[in-house]
C-alpha positions in Angstrom: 55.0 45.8 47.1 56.9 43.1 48.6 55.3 40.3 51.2 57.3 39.7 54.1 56.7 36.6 56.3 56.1 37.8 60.0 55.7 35.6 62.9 52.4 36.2 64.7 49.8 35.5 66.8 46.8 36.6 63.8 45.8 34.1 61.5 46.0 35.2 58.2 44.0 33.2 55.6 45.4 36.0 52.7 43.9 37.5 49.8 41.4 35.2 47.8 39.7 35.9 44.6 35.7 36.3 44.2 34.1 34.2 41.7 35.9 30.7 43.0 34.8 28.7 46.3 37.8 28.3 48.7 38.5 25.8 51.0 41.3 26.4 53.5 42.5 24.9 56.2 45.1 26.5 59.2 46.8 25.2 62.3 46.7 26.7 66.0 49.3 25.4 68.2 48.4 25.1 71.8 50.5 24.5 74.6 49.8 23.6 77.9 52.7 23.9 80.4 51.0 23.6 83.4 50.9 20.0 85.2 47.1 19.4 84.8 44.7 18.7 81.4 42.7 21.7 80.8 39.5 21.8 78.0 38.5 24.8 76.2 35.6 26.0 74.8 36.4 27.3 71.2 33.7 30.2 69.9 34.3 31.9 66.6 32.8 35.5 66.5 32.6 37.8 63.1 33.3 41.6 64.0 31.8 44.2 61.4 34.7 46.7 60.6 33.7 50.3 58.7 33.9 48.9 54.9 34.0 45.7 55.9 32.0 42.7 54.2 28.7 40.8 56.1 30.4 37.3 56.5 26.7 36.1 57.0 25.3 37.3 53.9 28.1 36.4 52.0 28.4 32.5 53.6 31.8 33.1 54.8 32.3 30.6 57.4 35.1 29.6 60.3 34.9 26.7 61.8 36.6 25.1 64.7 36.2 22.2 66.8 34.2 23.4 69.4 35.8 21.5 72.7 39.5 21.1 72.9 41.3 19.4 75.4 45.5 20.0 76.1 46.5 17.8 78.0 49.8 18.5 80.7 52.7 19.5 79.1 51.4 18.6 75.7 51.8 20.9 72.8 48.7 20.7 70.6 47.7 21.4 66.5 44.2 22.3 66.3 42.6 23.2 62.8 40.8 26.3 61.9 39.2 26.1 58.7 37.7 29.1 56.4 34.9 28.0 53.5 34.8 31.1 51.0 31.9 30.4 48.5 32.6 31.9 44.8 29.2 34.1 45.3 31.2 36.1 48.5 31.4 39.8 47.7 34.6 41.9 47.4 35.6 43.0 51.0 37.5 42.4 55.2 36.2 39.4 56.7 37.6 39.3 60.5 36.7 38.2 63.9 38.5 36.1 66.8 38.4 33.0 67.9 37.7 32.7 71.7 39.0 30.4 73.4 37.8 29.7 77.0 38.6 27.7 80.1 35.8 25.4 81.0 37.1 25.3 84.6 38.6 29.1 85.3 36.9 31.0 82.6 38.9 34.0 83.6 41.7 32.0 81.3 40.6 33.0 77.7 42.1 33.9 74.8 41.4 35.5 71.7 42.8 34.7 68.2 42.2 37.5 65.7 41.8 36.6 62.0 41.0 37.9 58.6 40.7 37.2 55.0 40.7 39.5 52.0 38.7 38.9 49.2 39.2 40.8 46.0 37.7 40.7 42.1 40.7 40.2 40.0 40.8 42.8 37.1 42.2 47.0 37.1 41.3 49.8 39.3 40.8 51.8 35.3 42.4 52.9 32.4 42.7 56.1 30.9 45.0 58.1 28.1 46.4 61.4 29.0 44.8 64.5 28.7 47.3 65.6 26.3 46.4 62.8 23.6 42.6 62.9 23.9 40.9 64.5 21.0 41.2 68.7 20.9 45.1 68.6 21.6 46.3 65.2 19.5 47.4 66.2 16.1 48.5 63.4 14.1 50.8 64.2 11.1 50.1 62.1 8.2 53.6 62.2 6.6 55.8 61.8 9.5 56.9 57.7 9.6 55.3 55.0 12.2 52.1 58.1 12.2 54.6 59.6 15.1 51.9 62.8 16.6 53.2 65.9 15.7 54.5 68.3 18.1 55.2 65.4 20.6 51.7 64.9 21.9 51.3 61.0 21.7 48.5 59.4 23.1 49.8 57.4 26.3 47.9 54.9 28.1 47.8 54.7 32.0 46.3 51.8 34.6 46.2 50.9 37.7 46.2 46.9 38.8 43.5 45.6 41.2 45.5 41.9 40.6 48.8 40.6 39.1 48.9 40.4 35.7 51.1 38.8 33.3 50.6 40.8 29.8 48.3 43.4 27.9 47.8 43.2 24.3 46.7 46.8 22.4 44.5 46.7 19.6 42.8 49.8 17.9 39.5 49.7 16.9 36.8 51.5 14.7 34.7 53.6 17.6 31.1 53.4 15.5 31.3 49.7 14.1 33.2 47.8 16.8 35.7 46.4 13.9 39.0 45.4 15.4 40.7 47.1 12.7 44.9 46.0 14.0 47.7 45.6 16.5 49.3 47.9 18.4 51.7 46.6 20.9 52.3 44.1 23.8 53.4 44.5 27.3 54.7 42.6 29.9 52.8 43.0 32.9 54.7 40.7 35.1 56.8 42.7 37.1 54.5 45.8 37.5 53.1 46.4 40.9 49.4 46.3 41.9 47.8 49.3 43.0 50.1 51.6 41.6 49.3 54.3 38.6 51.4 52.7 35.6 52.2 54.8 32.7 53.1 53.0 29.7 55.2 55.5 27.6 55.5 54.5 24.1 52.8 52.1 23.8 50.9 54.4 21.6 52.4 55.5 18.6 49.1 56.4 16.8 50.3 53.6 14.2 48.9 49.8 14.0 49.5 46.9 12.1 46.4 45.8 9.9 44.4 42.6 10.5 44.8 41.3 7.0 42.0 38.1 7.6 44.7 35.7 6.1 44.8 32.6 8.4 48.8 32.4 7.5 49.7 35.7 7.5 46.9 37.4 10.0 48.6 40.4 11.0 50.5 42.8 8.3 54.4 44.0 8.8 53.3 47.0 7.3 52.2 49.8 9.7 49.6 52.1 9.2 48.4 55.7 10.5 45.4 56.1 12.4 43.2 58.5 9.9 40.8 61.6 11.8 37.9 60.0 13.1 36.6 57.9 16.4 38.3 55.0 17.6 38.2 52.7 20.7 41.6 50.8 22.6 40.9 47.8 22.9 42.9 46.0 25.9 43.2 42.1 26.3 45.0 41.4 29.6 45.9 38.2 31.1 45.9 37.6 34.8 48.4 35.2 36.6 45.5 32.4 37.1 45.3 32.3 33.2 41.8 34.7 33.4 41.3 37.0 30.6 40.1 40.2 30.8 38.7 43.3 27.7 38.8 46.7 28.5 38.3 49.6 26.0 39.0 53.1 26.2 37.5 55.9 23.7 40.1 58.1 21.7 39.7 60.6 18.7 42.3 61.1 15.9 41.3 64.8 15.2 43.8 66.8 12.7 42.1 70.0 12.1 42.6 73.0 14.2 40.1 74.5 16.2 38.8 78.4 14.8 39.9 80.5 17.6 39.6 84.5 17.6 40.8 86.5 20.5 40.7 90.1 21.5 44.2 91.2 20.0 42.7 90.0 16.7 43.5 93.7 14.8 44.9 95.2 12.1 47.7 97.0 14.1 50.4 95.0 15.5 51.1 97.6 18.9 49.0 97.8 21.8 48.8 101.0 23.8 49.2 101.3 27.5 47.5 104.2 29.4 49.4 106.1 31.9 49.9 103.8 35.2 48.1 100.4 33.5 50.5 97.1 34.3 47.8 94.6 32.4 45.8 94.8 29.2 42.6 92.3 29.5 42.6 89.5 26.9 39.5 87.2 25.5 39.5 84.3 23.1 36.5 82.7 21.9 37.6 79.1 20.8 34.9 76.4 18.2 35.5 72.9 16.9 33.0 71.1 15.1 35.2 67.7 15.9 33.9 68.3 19.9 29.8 67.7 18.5 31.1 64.6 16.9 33.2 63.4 20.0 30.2 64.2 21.8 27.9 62.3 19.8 30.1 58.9 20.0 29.0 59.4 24.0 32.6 61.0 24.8 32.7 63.1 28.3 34.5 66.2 26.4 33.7 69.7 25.6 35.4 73.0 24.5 37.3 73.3 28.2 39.5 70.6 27.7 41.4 72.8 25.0 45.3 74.0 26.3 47.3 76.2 24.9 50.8 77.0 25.0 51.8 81.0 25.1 55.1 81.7 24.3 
């Protein structure tokens, strides 16, 4: 998304971050063409939009000077100035500012403004269904611990804020060890409220944390082995704010049991006279889904696909 500058008669006071007290001044040019001095009363009224925020309750304040005199032919500045404290919740703040005649208050008008206030951070994070534990086969002799049969775990997001990078580092799901690095991206020039899919950030593969002070990562990869593990994502926002996300993932290499209906000795199926389908059942069990379950993962038996060729 691209901002483009746009002459008009609103006043913007843009999108602010939560968690830091703003201060922000903005000018309102008044002119008066006619050939006597005219003062106006200046009123600032809040209007409560569907999903917009309380300004009251959050001590969002616009303040103005409350008499203003333009006098003939004079063109005039006047301030308008917004105080945002850092305890103001995520949300719209907009109103107008009326501005009334004192002598012919049939002369008014109305400045509409607005300010958006927003907690930096993601919208979520999540990797693919086709990674996450029942489907993700890792192969344990192929190089880099590529996943067999192309299913990689791939990582997905969605920016609330900009961002300037994201570092990937796995971790051990039950002790909370970080246990190496993964990868780094640059998060610079990715859009903000937009599904991003980083393909090929995940290669089930890290490089050790070796605890040497010289030499604290290792050049060696290793696989990830069966078991629980957590992603552990450090991103750094363009104001220099640093933010920890994880997401839960299971290495699982062992093949679910499954049995189905055309489970026989004979390889042929017999047709009756006129029948176009023959029903089919398949009862499926992995012990790895208890464990998954255990570690507080949201995942049962359903989440199993299979390919029928």
């Amino acid at each position: 998304m691209v901002a483009i500058e746009e002459t008009t008669g609103g006043m913007s006071f843009g999108e602010l971050y939560t968690g830091t007290d703003h201060s922000i001044n903005k000018q309102v040019t008044l002119q008066n063409f006619e050939k006597e001095n005219k003062k106006f009363n200046a009123n600032v009224h809040f209007q409560l939009i569907k999903g917009g925020t309380d300004p009251k309750v959050n001590g969002v304040k616009v303040a103005i000077n409350p008499v203003i005199q333009v006098k003939k032919n004079e063109t005039k500045n006047v301030t308008v100035s917004l105080t945002l404290p850092k305890t103001a919740k995520e949300g719209i703040y907009t109103g107008y500012i009326i501005l009334t005649n004192q002598k012919d208050k049939n002369e008014q008008y109305r400045i509409p403004f607005s300010v958006k206030t927003i907690e930096e951070g993601f919208h979520g994070f999540a990797i693919n269904k086709a990674s996450t534990m029942l489907e993700y086969r890792i192969s344990q002799t192929e190089p880099m611990g590529m996943a067999s049969g192309n299913a990689a775990p791939t990582l997905s997001f969605n920016m609330k804020t900009p961002m300037e990078k994201m570092e990937l580092v796995w971790q051990d799901g039950k002790t909370g060890q970080d246990l190496g690095y993964v990868s780094s991206m640059n998060l610079s020039n990715k859009n903000t409220n937009t599904h991003i899919i980083a393909i090929g950030a995940l290669l089930g593969s890290y490089y050790p944390f070796t605890g040497d002070p010289d030499h604290p990562i290792s050049a060696i990869a290793e696989n990830l082995k069966p078991g629980y593990y957590k992603l552990k994502m450090i991103s750094t926002s363009v104001t220099g704010k640093t933010f920890t996300n994880y997401v839960d993932h299971y290495v699982d290499i062992e093949q679910p049991e499954v049995t189905t209906s055309l489970d026989q000795e004979s390889p042929f199926i017999e047709y009756k006279a006129g029948q176009e389908t023959y029903p089919f059942s398949m009862q499926i069990s992995d012990p790895q889904v208890k464990e998954m379950q255990d570690a507080g993962m949201e995942v049962d038996l359903s989440d199993t696909t299979f390919n029928i060729v």
